[in-house]
Structures are given as C-alpha cells and as structure tokens.
C-alpha positions as CSV (number, residue, x, y, z in Angstrom):
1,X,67.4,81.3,45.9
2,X,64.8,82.3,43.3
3,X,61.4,82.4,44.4
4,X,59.0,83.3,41.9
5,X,55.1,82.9,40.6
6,X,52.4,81.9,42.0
7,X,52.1,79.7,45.5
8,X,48.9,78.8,47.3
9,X,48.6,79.2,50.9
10,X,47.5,76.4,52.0
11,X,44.1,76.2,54.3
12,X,44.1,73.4,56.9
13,X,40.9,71.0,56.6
14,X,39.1,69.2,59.7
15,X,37.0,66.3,60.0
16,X,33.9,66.3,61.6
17,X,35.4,65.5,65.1
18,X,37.1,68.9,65.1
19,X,41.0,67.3,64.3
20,X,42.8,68.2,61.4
21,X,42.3,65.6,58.3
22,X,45.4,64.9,57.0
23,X,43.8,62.9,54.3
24,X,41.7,65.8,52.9
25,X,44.7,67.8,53.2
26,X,46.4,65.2,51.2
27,X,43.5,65.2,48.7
28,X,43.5,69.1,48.0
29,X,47.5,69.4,47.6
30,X,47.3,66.0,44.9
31,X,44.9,68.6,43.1
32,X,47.2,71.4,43.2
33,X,49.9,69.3,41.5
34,X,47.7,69.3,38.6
35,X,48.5,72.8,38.2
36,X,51.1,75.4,37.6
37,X,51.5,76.9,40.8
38,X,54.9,77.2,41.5
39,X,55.0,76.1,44.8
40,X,52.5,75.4,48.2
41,X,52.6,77.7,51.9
42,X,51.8,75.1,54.8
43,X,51.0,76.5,58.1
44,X,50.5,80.5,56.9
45,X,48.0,83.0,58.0
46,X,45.1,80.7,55.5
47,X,46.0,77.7,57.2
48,X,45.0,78.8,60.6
49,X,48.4,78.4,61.8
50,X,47.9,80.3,64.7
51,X,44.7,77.3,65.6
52,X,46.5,74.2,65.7
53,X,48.8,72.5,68.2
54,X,52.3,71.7,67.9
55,X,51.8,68.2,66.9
56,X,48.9,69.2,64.6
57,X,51.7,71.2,62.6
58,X,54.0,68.7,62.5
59,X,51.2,66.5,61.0
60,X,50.3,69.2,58.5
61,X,54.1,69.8,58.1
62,X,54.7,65.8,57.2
63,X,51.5,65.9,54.9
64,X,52.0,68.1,52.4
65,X,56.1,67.2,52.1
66,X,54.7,63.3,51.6
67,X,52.3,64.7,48.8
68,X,53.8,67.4,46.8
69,X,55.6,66.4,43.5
70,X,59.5,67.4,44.0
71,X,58.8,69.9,40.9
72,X,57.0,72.7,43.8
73,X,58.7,74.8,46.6
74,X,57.9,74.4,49.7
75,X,57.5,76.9,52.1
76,X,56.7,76.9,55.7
77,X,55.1,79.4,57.9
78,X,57.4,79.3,61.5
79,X,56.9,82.5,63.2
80,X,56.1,82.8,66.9
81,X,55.9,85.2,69.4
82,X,59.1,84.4,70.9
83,X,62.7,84.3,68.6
84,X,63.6,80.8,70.1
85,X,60.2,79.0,68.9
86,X,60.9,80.6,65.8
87,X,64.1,79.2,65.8
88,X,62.8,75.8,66.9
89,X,60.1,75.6,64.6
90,X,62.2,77.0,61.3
91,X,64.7,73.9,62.3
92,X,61.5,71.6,62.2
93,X,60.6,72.5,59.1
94,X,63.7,72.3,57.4
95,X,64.0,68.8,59.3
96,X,60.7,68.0,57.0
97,X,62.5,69.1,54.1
98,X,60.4,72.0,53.4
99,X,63.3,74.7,51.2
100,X,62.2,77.7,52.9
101,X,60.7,79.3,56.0
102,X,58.0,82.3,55.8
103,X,58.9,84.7,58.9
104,X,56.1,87.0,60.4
105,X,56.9,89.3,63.1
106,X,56.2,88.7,66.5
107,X,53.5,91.3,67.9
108,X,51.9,90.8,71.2
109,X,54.0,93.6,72.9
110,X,53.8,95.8,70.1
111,X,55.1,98.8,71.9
112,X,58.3,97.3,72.5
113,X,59.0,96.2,68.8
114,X,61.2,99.4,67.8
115,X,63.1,98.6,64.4
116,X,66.3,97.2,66.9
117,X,64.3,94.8,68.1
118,X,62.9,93.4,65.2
119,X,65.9,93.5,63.3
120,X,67.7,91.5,66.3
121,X,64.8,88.9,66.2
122,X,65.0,88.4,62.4
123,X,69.0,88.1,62.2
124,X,69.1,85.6,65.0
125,X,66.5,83.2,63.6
126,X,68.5,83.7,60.1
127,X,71.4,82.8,61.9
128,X,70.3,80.0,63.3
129,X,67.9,78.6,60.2
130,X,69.4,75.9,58.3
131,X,67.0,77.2,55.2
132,X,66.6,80.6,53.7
133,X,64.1,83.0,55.2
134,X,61.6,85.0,53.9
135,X,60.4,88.2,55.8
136,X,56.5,88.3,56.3
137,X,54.9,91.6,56.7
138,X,50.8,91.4,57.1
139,X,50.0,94.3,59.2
140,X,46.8,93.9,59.4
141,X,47.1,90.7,61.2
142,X,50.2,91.7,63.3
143,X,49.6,95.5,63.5
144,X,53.4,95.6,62.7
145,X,54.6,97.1,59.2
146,X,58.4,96.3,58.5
147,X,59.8,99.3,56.9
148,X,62.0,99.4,53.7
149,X,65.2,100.4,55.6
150,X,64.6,97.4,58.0
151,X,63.9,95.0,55.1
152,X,67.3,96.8,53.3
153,X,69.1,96.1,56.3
154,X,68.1,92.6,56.6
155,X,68.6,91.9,53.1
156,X,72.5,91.7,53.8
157,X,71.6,88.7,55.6
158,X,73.1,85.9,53.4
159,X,70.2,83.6,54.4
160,X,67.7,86.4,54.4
161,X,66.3,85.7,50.8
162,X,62.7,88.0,50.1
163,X,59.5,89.1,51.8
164,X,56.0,88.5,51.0
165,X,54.3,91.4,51.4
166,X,50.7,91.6,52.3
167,X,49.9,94.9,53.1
168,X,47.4,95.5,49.8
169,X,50.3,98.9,49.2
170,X,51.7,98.8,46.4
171,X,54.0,101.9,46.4
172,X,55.1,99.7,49.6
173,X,55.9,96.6,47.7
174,X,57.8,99.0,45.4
175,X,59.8,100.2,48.3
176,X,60.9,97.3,49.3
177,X,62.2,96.6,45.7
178,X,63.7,99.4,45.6
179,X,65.7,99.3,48.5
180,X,67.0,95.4,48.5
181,X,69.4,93.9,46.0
182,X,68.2,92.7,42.7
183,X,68.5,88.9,43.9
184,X,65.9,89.6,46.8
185,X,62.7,87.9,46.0
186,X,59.5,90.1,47.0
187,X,56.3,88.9,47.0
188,X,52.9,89.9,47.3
189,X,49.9,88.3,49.2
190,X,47.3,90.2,47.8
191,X,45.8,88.7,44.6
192,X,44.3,92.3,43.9
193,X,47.2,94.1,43.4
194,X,49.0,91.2,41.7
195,X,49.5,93.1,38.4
196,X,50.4,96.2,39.6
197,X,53.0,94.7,42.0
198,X,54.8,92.8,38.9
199,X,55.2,96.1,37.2
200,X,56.9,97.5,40.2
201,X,59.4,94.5,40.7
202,X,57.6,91.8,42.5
203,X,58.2,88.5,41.4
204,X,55.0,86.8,42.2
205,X,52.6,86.3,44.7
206,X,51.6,83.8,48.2
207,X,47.8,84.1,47.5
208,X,44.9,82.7,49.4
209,X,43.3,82.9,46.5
210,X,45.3,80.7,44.9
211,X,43.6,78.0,47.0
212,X,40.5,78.2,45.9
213,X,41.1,79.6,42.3
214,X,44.8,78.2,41.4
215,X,44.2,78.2,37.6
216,X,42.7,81.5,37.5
217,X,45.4,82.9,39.3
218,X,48.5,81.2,37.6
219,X,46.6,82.1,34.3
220,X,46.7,86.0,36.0
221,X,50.6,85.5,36.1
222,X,51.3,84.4,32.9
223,X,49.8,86.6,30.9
224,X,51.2,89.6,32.9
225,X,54.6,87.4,32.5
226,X,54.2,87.1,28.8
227,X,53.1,91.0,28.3
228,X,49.9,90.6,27.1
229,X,48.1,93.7,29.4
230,X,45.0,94.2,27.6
231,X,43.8,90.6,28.3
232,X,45.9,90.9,32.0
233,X,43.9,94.0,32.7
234,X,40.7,92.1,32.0
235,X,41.7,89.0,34.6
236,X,43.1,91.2,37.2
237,X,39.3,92.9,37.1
238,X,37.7,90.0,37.5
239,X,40.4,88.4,40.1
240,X,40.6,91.8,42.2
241,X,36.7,91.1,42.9
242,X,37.1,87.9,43.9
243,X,40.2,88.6,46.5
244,X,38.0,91.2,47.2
245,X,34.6,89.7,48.4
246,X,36.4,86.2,48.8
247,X,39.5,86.8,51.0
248,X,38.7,90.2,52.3
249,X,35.1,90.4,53.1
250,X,34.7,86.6,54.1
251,X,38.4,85.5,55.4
252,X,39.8,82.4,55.1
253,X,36.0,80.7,55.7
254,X,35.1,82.3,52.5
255,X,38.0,80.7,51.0
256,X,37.5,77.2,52.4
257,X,33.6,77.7,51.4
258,X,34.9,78.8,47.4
259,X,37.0,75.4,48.1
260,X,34.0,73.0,48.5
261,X,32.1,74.5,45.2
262,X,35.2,73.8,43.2
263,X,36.2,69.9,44.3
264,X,38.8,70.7,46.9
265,X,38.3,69.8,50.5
266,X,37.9,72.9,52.2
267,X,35.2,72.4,55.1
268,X,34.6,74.6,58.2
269,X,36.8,76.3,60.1
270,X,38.1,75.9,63.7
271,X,36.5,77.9,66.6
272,X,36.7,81.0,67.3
273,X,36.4,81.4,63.6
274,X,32.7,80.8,62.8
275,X,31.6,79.4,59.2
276,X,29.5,81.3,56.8
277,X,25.3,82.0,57.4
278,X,23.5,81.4,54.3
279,X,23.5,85.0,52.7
280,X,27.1,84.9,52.5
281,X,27.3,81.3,50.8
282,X,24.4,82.8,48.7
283,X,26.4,85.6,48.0
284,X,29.7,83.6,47.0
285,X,27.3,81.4,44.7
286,X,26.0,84.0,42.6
287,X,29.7,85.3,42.3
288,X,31.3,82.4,41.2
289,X,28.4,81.7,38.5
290,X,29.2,85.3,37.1
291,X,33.2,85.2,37.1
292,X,33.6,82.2,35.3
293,X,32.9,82.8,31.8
294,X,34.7,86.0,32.2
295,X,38.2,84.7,33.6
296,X,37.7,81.6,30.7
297,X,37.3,84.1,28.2
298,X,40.8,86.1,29.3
C-alpha cells in the first residue's frame, strides 16, 4: 500500500451542548475535499480521540466515511491501552471501510513495555487486522519512542505497512528509513520538519496543521515534490512558525481556534482541555495577518 502526501488529522467539533457535531464535522471534511490533501486521519491525537466515547467514535468513524469523496485515504486512529481493544477497534474501522488503521503504542505501564512486549502487541493486532497498519510513534504523548530495530522488525509484517512519526527528529525519521524496506511508507507528523524529512526518505506527512492550513501545507509538499527548494525553503520558514506557535505552543485548541478564522468549524475543545484566553487568540490573529502574503507569494 502506498501512502504518500499530505493528510489532515482531523479535530473533532462539539456543539454547544458539549456532544460531538457530526454535522460540523461533516461541514469541515466537504471543505477539505476541495483540496489536494491526499487523504483525512479520524480519531488521531488532533481529534481528541482519547475524549470521546465509544459510540461518539463510531459516529465520527461513520461521518467522515459518508463525506469524503472515494479519491482520499482514509485512515483511522485505533490504539488502546489494551492489544484486544486495539484489535476490536481496528476491525471497526475497517468494518466502516476506512483503508488503514494508525497504531499508537499503549503506555500506561510504561515500565513494562520492553521492545518484546511491544513488538508482541503490534504483531498480534497486525495479525488480526483486516486492513494494513501503520505504526504510530508520538513520544511525547505516550512517553514511548519505538526504536528503528523494532520498527525493522515489524516491517516484515506483511500487513505492517509504515509509521508516522511524530517525534519532531529527523535523524529519527531517517532511521527508520533506513532500516525498513523501500515499500515501507514513513511519515511525519510534524509540519516543521516536513522538508527536511522528504530529503531523508519520508513520503509525506499526518499534519495537524493540515487542518487548519491544508492549502498551505499541500502547496509545502509540492514544491519540495517538484524540486523547487529556493521557493520550498521559503514556505517551510513560514509553515515551521506556524506548527510552531499553532500546534506546539497552543495544542490542538490553537488549531481548532486557526479553524474558526479560516471558515472551517473548529470550536472549543472538550474538558479537561480548556480553550484559548484572549492574549493567545490575539496572538494567533496577528500571526495569521503576517503569514499570509508570505506563504501566497511562495
């Protein structure tokens, strides 16, 4: 399976009662099927996956199958703390017809996650999955960084078919190139180091970003696709800023936030997450009326 370019992870919108609006949801992914990202992440790290209830991701799940055009991939965030709801959720979503499912480790007891155990958890859920898996390494979510001999040794897996990586290290992204098979997809989920990670082998990126600022980021893509660097040098700048004070000084609120300026629904986000105070929206203002010329003009 080739999984390449640029996908959005998808943030999860609510309605003023606190439950998730599927039709804003619906709204926002019609919008992204304007563009040319190659494909949509439901229920990642963005999309407050971790916040909602089992029915609310089957909802979210049914949603954005219903409204993407057949022309993205879909991938579908199904890790869990234990291997068997990982199982049971990657089964769900290829039940929703999504073509892919986007592994992250399990983490609460840390200590005992030695490489054996990791490795056992990954192979059984690839055994099990009717749909190719991609690894999902985000360390500073997890506190777990998957190594580039366990990635090697999971990339014999015959459904075991990339990783995003979203570490921000790029001699790590490298690694894992290095040490899989040509046909393993890695990807990167950190818009910042989106240019430098292409040079090294990556294929494309998952990108927060990319739900606030598709076209920038697709543009960001193509140009380092199509080898022109002076002009790629000049977007990554302006793009490494805005992953910077965007997605990692402001989370996934400042991305909703960026959202709402742009005509996407993005709205607040669910407790205990709390929303931006009015420095930060002030601060995200003044950005966005300063980057835009600049990323046209790339």
């Amino acid at each position: 399976m080739n999984i390449s370019g640029v996908f959005a992870a998808l943030t999860t919108p609510y309605a003023h009662d606190g439950s998730v609006s599927l039709p804003d949801l619906k709204h926002n992914v019609h919008r992204y099927n304007q563009t040319d990202l190659a494909g949509y992440v439901a229920l990642g790290s963005t999309g407050e996956s971790v916040l909602l209830t089992r029915a609310e991701m089957d909802a979210v799940l049914a949603t954005v199958k219903e409204a993407a055009v057949k022309e993205k991939t879909l991938l579908a965030g199904t890790g869990a703390e234990s291997t068997a709801e990982t199982v049971a959720r990657t089964k769900r979503a290829a039940e929703f017809g999504y073509h892919a499912a986007l592994v992250k480790p399990p983490h609460y007891y840390k200590p005992a996650y030695k490489p054996e155990a990791l490795i056992a958890h990954f192979l059984r859920v690839a055994d099990e999955s009717p749909i190719p898996v991609m690894l999902y390494s985000i360390p500073q979510f997890t506190g777990i960084t998957l190594s580039a001999a366990e990635v090697a040794t999971l990339a014999e897996h015959p459904k075991i078919v990339g990783i995003k990586d979203s570490s921000g290290n790029v001699q790590g992204t490298a690694d894992f190139v290095a040490a899989t098979p040509p046909a393993f997809n890695v990807l990167v989920g950190n818009a910042a180091t989106l240019y430098p990670s292409f040079v090294v082998g990556a294929r494309g990126g998952i990108l927060a970003l990319a739900s606030a600022l598709p076209e920038k980021c697709v543009a960001l893509f193509e140009l380092i696709r199509q080898g022109h660097h002076e002009k790629t040098r000049e977007l990554q700048s302006v793009i490494g800023r805005a992953s910077k004070l965007i997605v990692s000084e402001l989370g996934l609120t400042g991305v909703k936030y960026v959202m709402d300026q742009r005509g996407y629904c993005g709205g607040l986000p669910r407790l205990p997450l709390l929303p931006l105070h009015q420095e930060q929206k002030k601060r995200l203002n003044d950005f966005l009326a300063t980057m835009e010329p600049a990323a046209v003009r790339a």
